[in-house]
N, C-alpha and C positions, 0 to 999 in steps of 0.2 A: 439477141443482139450480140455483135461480135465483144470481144476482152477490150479493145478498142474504143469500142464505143460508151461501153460500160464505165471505164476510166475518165472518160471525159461526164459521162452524165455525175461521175461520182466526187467530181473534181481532184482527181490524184493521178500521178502520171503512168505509163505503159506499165511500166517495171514493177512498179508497186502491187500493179493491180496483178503483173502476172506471180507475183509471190501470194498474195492473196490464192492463187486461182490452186497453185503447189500446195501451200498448204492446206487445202481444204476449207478454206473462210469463206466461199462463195457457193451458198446451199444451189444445187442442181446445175450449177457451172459442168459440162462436158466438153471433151477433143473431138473434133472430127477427124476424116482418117489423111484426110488434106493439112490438118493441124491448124485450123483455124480452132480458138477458142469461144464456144460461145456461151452465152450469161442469161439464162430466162427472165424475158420481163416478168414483175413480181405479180402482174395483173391477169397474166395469161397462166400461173401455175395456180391449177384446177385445187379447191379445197375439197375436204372426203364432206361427202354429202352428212345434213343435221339438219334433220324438220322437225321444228316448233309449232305446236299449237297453243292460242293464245285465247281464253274462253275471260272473260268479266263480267261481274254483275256489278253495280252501284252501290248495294250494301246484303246486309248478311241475314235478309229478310227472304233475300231472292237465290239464296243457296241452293237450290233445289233446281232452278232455271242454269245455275252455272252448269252442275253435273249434267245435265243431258245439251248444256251447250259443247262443254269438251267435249261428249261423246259422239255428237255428231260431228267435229272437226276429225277426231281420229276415224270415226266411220268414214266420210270423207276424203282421206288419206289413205285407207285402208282398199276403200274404191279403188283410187287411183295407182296405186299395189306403192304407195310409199311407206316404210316403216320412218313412223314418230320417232324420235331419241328426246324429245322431253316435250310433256302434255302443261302447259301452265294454267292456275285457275287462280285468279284472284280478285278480291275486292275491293271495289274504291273507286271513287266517284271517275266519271267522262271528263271533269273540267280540271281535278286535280291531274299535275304532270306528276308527282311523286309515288310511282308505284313499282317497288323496289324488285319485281321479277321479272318484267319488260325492261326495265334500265338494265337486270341485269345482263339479259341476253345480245340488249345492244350493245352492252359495253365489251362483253366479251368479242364478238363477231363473227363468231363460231356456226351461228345459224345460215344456211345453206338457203331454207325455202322458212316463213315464219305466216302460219295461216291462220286466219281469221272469221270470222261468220259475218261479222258488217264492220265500216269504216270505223265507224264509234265504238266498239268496244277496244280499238287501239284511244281513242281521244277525240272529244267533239271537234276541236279547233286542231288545223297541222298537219290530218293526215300526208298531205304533201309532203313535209318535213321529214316526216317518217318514213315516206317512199326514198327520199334524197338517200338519208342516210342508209338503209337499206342495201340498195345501188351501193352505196360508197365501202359498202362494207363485205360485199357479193352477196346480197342475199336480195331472195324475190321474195317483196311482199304478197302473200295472197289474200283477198277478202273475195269472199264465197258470194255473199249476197250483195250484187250493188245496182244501184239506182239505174235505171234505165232508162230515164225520162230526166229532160232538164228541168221540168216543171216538181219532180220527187224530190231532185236535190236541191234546187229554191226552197222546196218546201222546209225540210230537213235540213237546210241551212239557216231559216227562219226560226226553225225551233230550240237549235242551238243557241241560236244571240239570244232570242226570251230567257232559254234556263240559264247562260250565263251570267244575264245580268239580273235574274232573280237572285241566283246565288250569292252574286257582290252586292247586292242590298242590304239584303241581308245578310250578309257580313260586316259589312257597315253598322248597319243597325247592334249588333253582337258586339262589335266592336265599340260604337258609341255610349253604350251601356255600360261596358268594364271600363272606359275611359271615366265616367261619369260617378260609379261606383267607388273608384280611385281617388277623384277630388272628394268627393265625402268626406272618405275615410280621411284623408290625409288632412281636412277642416274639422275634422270629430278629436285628431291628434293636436292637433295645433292647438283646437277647443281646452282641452288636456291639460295641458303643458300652460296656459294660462291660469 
């Protein structure tokens, strides 16, 4: 876009922005030889290519299932003649969002291409979410293996809501037991003190 336009998207007037442009404050700002100034949209300048591979297991029983999942993501990649710049492997549940080497890569947004073996080992619920943000960040999700039937992903949608609300029952239930353990106690103290 022209220095012009740039000024008014940036709310500050010609002048300023063409000092900005002098002194060098506006990355990949160039002259044309007509002396128009122009200003790259920030969405059009291409980042250097960084593919993530993203392997998870649910717990640390199935470690042995994570290593030959990385490995066939990088095989995968290695197909496709892309070089990986970081392999991730980690543990912890589909339903938990807290898994602190997936945040981190989103948080950065350094990732280019971020590949997967199926939807869920990014997370049972949200994949969507994940694609947004992805997009919003220039990075293409890829998941290797996906459903190809509406009838697979019903299925597999089915069997998410079961384990999810198995799990919050039983958290409930975990919960109602320390809740429960707590009034005791604090009736055993009270008990005490009389």
């Amino acid at each position: 876009m022209k220095l012009s336009g740039w000024a008014k998207k940036q709310g500050i007037t010609y002048r300023t922005a063409w000092e900005h442009f002098r002194t060098g404050k506006i990355p990949g700002a160039y002259k044309l030889d007509s002396g128009t100034i122009i200003v790259p949209d920030k969405k059009s300048v291409q980042k250097q290519e960084f593919i993530v591979t993203y392997a998870r297991v649910s717990s640390s029983e199935n470690k042995s299932n994570l290593e030959s999942q990385s490995k066939r993501l990088i095989d995968f990649c290695n197909a496709k003649g892309w070089q990986t710049h970081l392999n991730l492997k980690e543990i912890g549940s589909g339903l938990n969002d807290k898994r602190k080497k997936l945040e981190s890569v989103l948080l950065k947004g350094q990732a280019t291409k971020l590949v997967v073996e199926h939807k869920d080992r990014l997370t049972r619920f949200g994949v969507r979410y994940i694609e947004i943000l992805c997009q919003h960040i220039g990075c293409e999700l890829i998941i290797l293996n996906t459903n190809d039937s509406d009838k697979e992903d019903l299925i597999q949608d089915f069997v998410s809501v079961i384990t999810s609300f198995c799990a919050r029952l039983y958290g409930q239930r975990r919960t109602k037991r320390k809740t429960e353990k707590m009034i005791k106690e604090l009736c055993c103290e009270k008990e005490k003190k009389k």
